[in-house]
PyMOL Python script that loads the backbone (N, CA, C, O; Angstrom):
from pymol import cmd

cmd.read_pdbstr("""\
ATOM      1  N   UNK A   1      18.584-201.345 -96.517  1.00  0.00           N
ATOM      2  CA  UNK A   1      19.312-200.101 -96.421  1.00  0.00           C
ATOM      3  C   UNK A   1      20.112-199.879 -97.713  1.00  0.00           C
ATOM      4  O   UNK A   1      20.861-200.767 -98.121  1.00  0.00           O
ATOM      5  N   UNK A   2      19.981-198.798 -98.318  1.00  0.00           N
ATOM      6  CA  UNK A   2      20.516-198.485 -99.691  1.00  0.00           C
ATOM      7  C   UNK A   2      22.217-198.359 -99.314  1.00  0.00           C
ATOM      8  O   UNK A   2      22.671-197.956 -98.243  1.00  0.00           O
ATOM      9  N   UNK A   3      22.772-198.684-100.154  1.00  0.00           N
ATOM     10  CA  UNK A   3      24.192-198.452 -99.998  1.00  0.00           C
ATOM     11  C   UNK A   3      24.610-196.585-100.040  1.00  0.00           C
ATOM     12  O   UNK A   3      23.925-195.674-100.505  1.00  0.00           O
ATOM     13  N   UNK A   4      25.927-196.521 -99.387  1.00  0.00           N
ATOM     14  CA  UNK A   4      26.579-195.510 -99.209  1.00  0.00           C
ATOM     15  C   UNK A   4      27.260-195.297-100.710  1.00  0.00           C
ATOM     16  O   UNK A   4      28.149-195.999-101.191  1.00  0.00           O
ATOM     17  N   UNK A   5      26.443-193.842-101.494  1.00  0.00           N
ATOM     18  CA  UNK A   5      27.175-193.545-102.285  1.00  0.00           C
ATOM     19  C   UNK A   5      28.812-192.580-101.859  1.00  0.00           C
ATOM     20  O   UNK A   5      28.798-191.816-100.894  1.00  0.00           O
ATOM     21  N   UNK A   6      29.892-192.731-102.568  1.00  0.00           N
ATOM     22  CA  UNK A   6      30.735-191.973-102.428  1.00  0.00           C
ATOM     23  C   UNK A   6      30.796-191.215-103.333  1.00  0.00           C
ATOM     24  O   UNK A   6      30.118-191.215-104.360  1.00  0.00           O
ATOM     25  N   UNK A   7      32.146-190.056-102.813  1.00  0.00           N
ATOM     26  CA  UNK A   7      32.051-188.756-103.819  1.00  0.00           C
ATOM     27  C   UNK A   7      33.662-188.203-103.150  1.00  0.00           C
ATOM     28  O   UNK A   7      34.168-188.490-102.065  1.00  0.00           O
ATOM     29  N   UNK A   8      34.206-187.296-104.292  1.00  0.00           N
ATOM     30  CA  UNK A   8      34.818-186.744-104.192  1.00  0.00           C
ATOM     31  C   UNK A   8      36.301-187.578-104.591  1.00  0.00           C
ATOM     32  O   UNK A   8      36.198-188.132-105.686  1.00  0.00           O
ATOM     33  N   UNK A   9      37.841-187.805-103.832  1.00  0.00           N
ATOM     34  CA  UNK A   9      38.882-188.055-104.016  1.00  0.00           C
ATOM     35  C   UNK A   9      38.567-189.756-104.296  1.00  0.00           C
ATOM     36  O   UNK A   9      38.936-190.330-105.320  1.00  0.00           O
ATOM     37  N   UNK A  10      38.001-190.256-103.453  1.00  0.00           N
ATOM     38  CA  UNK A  10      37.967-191.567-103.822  1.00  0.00           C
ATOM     39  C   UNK A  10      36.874-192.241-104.437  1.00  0.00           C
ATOM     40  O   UNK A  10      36.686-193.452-104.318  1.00  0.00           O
ATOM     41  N   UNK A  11      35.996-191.300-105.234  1.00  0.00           N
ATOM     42  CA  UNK A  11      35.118-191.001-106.465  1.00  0.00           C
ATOM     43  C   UNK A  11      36.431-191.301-107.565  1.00  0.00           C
ATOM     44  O   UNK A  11      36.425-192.315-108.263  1.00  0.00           O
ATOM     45  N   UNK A  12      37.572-190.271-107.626  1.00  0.00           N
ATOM     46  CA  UNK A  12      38.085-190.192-108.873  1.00  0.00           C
ATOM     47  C   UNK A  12      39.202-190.940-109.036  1.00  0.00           C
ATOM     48  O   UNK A  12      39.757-190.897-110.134  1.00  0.00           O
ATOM     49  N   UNK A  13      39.789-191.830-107.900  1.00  0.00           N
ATOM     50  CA  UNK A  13      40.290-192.578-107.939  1.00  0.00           C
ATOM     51  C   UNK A  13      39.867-194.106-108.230  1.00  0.00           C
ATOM     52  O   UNK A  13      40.686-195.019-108.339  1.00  0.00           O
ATOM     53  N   UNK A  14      38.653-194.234-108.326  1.00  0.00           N
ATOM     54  CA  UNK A  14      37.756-195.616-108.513  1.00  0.00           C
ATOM     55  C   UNK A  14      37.654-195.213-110.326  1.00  0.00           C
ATOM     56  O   UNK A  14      37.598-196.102-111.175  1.00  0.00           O
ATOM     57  N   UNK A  15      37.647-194.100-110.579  1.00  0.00           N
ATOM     58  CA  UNK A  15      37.303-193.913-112.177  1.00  0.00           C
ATOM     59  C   UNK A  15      38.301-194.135-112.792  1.00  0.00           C
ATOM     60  O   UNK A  15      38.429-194.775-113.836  1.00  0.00           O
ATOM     61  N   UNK A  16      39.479-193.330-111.832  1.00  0.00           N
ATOM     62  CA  UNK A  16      40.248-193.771-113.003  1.00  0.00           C
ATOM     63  C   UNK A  16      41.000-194.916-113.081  1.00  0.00           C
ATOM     64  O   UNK A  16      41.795-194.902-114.021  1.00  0.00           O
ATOM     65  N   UNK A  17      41.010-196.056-112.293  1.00  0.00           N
ATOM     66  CA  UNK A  17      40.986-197.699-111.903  1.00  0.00           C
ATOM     67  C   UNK A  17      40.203-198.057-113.281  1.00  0.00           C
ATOM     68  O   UNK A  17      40.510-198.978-114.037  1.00  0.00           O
ATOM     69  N   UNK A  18      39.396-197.370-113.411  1.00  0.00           N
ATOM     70  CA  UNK A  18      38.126-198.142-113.843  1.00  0.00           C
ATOM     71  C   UNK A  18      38.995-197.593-115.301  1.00  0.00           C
ATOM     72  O   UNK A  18      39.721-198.499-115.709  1.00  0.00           O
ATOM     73  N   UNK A  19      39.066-196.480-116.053  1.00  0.00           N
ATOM     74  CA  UNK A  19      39.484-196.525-116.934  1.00  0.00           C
ATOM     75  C   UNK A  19      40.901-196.886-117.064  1.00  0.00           C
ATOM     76  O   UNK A  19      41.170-197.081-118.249  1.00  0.00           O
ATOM     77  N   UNK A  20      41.846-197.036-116.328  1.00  0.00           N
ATOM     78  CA  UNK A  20      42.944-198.046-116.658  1.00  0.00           C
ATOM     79  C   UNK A  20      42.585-199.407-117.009  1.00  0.00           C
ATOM     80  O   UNK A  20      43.491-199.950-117.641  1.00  0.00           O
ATOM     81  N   UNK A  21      41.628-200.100-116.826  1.00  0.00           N
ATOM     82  CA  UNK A  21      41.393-201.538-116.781  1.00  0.00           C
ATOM     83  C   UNK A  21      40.758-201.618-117.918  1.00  0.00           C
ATOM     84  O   UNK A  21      41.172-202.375-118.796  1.00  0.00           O
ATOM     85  N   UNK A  22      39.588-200.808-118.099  1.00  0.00           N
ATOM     86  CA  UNK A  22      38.664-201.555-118.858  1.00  0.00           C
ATOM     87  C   UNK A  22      38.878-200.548-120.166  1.00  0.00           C
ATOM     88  O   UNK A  22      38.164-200.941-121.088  1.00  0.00           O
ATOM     89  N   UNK A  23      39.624-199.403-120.511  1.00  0.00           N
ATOM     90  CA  UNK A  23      39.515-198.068-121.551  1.00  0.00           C
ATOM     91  C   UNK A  23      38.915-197.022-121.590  1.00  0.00           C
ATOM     92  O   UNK A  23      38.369-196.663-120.547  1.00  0.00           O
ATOM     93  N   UNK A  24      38.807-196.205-122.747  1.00  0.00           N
ATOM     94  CA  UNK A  24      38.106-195.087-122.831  1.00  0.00           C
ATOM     95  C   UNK A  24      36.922-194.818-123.502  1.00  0.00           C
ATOM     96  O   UNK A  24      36.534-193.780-124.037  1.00  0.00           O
ATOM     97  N   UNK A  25      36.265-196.210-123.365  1.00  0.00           N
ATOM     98  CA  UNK A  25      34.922-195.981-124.232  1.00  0.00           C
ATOM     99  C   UNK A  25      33.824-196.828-123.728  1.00  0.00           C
ATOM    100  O   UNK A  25      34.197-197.992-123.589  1.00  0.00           O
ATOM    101  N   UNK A  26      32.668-196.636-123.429  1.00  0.00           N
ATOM    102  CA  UNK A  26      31.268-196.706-123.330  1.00  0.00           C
ATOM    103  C   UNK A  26      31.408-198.031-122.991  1.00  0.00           C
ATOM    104  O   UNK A  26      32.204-198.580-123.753  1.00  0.00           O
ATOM    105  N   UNK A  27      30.887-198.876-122.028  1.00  0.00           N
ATOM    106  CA  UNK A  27      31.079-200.496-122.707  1.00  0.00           C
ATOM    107  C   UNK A  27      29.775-200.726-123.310  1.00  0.00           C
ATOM    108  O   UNK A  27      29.504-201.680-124.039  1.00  0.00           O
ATOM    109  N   UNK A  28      28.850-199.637-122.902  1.00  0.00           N
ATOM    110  CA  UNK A  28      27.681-200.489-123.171  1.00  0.00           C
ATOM    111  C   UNK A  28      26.843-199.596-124.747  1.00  0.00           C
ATOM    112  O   UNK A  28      25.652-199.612-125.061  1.00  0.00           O
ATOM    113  N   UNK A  29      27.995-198.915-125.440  1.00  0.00           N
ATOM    114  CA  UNK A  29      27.853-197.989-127.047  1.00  0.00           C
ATOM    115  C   UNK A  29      28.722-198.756-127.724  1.00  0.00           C
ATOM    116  O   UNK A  29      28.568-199.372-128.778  1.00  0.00           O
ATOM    117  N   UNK A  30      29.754-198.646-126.935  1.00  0.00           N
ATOM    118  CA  UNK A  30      31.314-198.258-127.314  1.00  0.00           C
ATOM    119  C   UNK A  30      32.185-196.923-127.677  1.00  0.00           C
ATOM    120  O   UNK A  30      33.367-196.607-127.813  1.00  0.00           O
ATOM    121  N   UNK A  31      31.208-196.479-127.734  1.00  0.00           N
ATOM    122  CA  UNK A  31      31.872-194.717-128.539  1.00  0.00           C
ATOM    123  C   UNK A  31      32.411-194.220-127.506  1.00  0.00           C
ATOM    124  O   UNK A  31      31.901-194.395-126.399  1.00  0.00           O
ATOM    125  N   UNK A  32      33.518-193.524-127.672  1.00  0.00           N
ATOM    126  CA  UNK A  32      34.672-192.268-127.017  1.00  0.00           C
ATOM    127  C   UNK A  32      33.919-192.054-125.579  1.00  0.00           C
ATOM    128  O   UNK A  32      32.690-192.003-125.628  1.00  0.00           O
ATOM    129  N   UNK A  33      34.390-191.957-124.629  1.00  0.00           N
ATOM    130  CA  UNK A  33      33.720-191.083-123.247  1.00  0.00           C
ATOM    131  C   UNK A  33      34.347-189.940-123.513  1.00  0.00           C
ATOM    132  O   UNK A  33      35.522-189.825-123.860  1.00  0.00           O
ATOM    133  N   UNK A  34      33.137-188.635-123.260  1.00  0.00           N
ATOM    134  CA  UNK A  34      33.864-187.419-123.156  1.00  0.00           C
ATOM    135  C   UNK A  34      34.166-187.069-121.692  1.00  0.00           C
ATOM    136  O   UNK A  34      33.510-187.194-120.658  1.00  0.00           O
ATOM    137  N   UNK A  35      35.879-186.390-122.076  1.00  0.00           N
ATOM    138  CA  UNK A  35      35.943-185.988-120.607  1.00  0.00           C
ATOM    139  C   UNK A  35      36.051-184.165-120.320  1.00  0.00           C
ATOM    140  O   UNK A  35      36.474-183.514-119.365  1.00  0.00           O
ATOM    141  N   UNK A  36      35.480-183.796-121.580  1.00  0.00           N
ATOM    142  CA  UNK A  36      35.118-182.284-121.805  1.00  0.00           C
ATOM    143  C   UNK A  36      34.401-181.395-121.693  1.00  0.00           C
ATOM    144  O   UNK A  36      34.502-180.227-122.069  1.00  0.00           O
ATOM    145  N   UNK A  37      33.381-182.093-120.987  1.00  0.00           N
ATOM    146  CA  UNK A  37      31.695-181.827-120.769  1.00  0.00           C
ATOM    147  C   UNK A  37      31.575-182.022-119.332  1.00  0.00           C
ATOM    148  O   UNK A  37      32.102-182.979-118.765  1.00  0.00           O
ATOM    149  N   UNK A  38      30.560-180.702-118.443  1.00  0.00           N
ATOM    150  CA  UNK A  38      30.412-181.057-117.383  1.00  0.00           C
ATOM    151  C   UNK A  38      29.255-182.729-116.780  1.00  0.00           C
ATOM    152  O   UNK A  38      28.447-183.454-117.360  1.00  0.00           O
ATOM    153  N   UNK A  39      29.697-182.679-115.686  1.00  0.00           N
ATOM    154  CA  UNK A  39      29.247-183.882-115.429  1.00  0.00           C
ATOM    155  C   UNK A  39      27.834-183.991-115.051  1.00  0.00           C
ATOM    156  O   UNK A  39      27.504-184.839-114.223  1.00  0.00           O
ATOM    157  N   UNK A  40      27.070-183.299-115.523  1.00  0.00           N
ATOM    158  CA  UNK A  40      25.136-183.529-115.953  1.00  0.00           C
ATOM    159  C   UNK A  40      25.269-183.268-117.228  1.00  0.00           C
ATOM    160  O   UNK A  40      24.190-182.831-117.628  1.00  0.00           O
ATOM    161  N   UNK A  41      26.174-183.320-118.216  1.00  0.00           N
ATOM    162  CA  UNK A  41      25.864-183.252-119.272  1.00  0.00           C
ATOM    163  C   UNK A  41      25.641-185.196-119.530  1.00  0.00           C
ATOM    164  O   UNK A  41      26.413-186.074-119.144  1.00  0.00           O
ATOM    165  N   UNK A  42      24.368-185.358-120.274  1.00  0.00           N
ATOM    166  CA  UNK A  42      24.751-187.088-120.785  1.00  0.00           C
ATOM    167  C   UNK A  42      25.378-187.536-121.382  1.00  0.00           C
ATOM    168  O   UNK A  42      25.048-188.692-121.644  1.00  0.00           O
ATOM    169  N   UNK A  43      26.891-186.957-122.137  1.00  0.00           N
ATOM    170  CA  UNK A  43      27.766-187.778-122.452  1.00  0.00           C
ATOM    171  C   UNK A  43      28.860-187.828-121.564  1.00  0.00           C
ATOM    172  O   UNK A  43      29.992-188.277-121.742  1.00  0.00           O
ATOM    173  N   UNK A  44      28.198-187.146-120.300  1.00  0.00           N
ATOM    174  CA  UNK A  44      29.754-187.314-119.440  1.00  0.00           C
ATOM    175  C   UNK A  44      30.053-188.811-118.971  1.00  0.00           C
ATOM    176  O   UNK A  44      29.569-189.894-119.300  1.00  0.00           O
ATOM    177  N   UNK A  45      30.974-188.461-118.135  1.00  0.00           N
ATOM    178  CA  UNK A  45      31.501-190.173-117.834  1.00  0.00           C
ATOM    179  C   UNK A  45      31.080-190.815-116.938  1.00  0.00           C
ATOM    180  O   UNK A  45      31.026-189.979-116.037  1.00  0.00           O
ATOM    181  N   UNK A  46      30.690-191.849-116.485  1.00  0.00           N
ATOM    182  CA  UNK A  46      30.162-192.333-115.128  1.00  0.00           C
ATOM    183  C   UNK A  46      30.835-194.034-115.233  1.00  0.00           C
ATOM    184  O   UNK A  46      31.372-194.603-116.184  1.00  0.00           O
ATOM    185  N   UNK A  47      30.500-194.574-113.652  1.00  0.00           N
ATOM    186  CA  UNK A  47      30.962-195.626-113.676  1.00  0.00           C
ATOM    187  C   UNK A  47      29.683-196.114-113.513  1.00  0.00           C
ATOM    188  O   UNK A  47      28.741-195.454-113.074  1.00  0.00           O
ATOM    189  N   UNK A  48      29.633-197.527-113.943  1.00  0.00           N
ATOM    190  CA  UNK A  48      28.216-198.296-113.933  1.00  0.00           C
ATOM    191  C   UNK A  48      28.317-198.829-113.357  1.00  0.00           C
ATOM    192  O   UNK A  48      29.446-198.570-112.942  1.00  0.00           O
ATOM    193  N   UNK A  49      27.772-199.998-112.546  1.00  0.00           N
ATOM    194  CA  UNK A  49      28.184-201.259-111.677  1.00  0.00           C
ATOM    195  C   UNK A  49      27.068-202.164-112.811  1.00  0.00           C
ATOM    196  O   UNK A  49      25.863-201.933-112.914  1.00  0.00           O
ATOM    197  N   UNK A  50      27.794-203.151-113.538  1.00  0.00           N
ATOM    198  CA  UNK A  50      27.385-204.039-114.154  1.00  0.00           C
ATOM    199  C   UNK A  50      25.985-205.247-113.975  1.00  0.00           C
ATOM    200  O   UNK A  50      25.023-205.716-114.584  1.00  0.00           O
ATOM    201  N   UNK A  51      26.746-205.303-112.623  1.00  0.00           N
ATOM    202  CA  UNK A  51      25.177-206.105-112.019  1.00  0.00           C
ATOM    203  C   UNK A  51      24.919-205.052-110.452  1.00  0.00           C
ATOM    204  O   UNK A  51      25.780-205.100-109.574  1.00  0.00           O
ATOM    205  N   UNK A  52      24.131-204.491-110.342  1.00  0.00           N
ATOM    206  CA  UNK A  52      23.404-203.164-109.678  1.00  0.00           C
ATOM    207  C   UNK A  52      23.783-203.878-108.566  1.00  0.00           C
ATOM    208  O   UNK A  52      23.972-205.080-108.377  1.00  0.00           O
ATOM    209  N   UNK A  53      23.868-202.764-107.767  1.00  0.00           N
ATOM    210  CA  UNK A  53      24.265-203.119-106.243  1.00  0.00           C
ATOM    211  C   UNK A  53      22.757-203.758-105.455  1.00  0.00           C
ATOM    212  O   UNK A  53      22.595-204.629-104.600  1.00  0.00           O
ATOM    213  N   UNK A  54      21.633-202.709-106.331  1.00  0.00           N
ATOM    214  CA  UNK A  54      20.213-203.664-105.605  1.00  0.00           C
ATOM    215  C   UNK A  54      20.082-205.358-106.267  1.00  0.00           C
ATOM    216  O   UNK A  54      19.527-206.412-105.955  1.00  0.00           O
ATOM    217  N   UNK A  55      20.621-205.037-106.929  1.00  0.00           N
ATOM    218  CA  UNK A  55      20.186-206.866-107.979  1.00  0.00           C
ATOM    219  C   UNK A  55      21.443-207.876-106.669  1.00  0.00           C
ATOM    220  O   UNK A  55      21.471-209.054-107.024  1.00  0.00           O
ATOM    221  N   UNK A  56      22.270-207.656-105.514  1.00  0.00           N
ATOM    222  CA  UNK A  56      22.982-208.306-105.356  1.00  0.00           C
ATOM    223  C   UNK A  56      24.701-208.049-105.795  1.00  0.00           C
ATOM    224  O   UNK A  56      25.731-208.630-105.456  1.00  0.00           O
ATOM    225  N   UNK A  57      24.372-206.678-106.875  1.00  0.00           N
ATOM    226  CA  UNK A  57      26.047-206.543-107.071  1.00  0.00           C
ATOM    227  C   UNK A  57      27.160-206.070-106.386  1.00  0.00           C
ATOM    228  O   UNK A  57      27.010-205.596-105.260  1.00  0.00           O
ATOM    229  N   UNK A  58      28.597-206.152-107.068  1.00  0.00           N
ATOM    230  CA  UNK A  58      29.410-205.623-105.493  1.00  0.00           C
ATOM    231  C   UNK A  58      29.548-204.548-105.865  1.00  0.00           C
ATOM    232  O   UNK A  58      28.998-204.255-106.927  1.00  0.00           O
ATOM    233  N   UNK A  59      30.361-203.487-105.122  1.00  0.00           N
ATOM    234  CA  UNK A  59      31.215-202.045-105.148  1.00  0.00           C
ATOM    235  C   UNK A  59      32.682-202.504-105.312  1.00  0.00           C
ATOM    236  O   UNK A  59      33.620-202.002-104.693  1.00  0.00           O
ATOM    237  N   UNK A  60      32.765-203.329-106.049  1.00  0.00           N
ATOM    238  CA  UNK A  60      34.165-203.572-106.255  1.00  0.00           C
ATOM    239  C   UNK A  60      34.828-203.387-107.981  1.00  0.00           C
ATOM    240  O   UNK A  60      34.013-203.086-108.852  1.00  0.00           O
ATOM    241  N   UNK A  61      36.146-203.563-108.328  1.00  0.00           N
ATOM    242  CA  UNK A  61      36.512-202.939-109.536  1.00  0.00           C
ATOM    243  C   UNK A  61      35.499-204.107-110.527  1.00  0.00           C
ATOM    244  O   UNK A  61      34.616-203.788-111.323  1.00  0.00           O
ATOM    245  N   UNK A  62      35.988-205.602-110.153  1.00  0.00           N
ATOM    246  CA  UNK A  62      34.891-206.197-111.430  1.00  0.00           C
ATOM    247  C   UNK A  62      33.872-206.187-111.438  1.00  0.00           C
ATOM    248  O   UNK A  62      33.396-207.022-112.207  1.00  0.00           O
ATOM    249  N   UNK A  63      32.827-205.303-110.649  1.00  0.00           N
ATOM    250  CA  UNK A  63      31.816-204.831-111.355  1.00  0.00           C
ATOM    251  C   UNK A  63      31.789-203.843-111.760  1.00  0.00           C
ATOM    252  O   UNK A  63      30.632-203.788-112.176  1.00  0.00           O
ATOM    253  N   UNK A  64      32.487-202.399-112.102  1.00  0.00           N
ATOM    254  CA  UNK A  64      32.289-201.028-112.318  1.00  0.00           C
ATOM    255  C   UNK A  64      32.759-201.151-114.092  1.00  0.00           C
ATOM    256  O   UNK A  64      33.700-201.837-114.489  1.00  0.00           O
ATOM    257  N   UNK A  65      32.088-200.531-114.747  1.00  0.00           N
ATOM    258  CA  UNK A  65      32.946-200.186-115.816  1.00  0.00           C
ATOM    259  C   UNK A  65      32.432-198.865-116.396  1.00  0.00           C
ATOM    260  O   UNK A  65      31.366-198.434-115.957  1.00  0.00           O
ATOM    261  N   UNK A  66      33.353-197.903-117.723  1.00  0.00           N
ATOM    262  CA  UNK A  66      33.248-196.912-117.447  1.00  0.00           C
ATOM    263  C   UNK A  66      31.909-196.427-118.682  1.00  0.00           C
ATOM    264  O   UNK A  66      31.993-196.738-119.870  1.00  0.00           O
ATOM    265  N   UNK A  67      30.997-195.809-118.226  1.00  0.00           N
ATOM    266  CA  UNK A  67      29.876-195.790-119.259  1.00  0.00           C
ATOM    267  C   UNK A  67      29.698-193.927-119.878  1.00  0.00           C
ATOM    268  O   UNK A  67      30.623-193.151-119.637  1.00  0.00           O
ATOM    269  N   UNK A  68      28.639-193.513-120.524  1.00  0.00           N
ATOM    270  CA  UNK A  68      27.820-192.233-120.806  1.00  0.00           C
ATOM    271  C   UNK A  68      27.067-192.317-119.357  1.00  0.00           C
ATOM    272  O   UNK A  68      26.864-193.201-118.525  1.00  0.00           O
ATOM    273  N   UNK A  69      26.763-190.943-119.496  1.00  0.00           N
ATOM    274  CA  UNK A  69      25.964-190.725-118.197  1.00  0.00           C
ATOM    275  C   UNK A  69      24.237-191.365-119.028  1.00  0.00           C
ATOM    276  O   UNK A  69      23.546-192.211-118.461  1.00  0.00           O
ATOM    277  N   UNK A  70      23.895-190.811-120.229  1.00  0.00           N
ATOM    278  CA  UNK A  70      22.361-191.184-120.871  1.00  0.00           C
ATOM    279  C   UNK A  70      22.442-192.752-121.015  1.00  0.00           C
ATOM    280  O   UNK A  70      21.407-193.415-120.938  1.00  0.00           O
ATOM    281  N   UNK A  71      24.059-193.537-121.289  1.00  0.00           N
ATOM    282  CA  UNK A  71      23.775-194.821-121.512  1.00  0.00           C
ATOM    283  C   UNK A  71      23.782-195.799-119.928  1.00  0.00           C
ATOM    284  O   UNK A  71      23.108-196.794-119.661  1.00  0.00           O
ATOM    285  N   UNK A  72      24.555-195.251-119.282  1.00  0.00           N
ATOM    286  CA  UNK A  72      24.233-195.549-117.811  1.00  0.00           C
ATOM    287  C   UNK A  72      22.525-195.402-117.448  1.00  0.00           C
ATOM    288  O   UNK A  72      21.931-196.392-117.022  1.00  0.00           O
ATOM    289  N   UNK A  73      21.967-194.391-117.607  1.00  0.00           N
ATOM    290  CA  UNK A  73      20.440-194.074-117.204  1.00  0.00           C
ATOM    291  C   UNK A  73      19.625-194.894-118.331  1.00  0.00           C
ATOM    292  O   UNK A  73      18.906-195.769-117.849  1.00  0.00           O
ATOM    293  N   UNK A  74      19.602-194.804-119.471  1.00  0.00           N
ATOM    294  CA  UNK A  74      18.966-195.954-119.762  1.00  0.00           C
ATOM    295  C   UNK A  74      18.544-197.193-119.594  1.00  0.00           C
ATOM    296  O   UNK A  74      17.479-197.753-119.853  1.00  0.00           O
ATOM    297  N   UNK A  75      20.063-197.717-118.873  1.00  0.00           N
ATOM    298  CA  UNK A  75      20.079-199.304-118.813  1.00  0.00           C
ATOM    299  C   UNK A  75      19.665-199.235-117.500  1.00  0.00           C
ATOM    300  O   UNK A  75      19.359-200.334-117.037  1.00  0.00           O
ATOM    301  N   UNK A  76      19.533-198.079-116.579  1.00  0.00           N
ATOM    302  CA  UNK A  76      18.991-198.413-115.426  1.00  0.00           C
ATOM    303  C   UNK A  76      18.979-199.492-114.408  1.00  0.00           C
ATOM    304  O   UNK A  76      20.145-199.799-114.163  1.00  0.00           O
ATOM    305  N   UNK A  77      18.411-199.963-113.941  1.00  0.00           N
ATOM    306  CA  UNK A  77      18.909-201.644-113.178  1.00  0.00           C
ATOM    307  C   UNK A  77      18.276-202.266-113.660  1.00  0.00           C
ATOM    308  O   UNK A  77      17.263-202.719-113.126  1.00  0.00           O
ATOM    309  N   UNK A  78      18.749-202.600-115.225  1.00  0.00           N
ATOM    310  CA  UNK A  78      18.184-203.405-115.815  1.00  0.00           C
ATOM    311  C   UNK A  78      19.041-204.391-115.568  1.00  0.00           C
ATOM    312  O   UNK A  78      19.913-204.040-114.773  1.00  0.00           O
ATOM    313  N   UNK A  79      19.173-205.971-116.103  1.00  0.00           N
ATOM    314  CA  UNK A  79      20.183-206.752-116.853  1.00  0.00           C
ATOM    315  C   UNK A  79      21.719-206.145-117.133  1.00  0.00           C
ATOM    316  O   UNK A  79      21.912-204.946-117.331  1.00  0.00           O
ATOM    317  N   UNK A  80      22.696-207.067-117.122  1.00  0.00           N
ATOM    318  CA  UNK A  80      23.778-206.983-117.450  1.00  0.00           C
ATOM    319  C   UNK A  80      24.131-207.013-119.137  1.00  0.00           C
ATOM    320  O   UNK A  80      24.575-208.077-119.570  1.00  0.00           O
ATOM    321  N   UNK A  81      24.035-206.422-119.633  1.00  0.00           N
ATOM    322  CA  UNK A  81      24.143-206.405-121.371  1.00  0.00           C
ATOM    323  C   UNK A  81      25.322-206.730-122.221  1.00  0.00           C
ATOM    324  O   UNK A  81      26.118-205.935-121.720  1.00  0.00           O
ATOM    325  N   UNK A  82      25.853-207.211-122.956  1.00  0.00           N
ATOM    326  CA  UNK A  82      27.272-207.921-123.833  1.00  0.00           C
ATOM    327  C   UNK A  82      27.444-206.181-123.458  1.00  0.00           C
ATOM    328  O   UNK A  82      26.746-205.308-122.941  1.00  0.00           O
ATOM    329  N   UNK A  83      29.040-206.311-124.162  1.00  0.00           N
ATOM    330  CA  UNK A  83      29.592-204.822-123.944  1.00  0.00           C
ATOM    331  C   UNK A  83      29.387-204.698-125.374  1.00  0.00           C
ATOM    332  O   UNK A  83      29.001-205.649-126.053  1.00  0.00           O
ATOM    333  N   UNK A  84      29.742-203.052-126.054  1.00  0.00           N
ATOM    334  CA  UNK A  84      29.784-202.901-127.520  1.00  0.00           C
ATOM    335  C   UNK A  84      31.145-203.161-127.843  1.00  0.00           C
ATOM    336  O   UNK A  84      32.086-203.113-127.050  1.00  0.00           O
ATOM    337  N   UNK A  85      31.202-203.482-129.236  1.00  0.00           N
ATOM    338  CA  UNK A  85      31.974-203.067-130.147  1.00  0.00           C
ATOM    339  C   UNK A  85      32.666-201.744-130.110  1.00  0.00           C
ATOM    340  O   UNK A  85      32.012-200.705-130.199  1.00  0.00           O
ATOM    341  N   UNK A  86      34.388-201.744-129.940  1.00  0.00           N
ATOM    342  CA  UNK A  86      34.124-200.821-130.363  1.00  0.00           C
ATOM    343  C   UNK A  86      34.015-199.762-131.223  1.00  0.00           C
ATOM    344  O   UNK A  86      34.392-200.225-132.299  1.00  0.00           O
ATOM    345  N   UNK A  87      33.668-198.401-131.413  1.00  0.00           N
ATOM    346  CA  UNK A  87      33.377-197.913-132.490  1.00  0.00           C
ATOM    347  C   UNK A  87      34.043-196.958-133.281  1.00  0.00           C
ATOM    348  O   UNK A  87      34.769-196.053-132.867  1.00  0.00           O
ATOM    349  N   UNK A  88      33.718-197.246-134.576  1.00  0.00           N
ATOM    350  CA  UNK A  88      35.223-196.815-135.807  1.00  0.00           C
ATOM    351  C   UNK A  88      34.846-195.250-136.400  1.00  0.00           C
ATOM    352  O   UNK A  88      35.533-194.486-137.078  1.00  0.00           O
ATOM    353  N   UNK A  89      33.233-195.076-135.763  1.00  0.00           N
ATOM    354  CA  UNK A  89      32.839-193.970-136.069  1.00  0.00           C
ATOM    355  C   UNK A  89      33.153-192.227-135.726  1.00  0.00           C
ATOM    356  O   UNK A  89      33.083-191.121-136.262  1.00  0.00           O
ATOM    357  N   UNK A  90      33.516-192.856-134.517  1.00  0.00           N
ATOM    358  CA  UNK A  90      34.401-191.557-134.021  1.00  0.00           C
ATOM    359  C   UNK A  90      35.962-191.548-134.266  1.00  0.00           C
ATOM    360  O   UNK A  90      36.639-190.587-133.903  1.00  0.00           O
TER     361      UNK A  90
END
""", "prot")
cmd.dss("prot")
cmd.show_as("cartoon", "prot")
cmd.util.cbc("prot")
cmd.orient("prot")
């Protein structure tokens, strides 16, 4: 049985947990998250769960951290990846 996604108030209260803890940038770029762009745009913000909830991962804060929506979909349920650097470019 696939897990229960949530949405809404305690959607944006898990994000922004997530960016108090871990910052304001990509873990898995490093570059800036925009929070200016609607949310199907792919640089919007999303939370990842580090090791996928199908691989065995939890819904809890140490696995979420805060990603791109294109770098979230890339990594897909792949592997858990080092985080980036982060970046001096922006």
């Amino acid at each position: 049985m696939a897990p229960k996604r949530i949405a809404g108030r305690k959607l944006q209260q898990r994000r922004q947990i997530a960016l108090t803890i871990y910052g304001t940038n990509c873990y898995l770029c490093g570059h800036p998250l925009r929070f200016d762009v609607p949310h199907n745009n792919p640089h919007a913000y999303e939370l990842d769960h580090v090791i996928p909830l199908t691989a065995g991962g939890t819904d809890t804060i140490d696995n979420w951290r805060p990603t791109h929506r294109v770098c979230n979909a890339r990594k897909g349920q792949g592997p858990p990846t080092p985080p980036a650097p982060p970046s001096r470019r922006w």
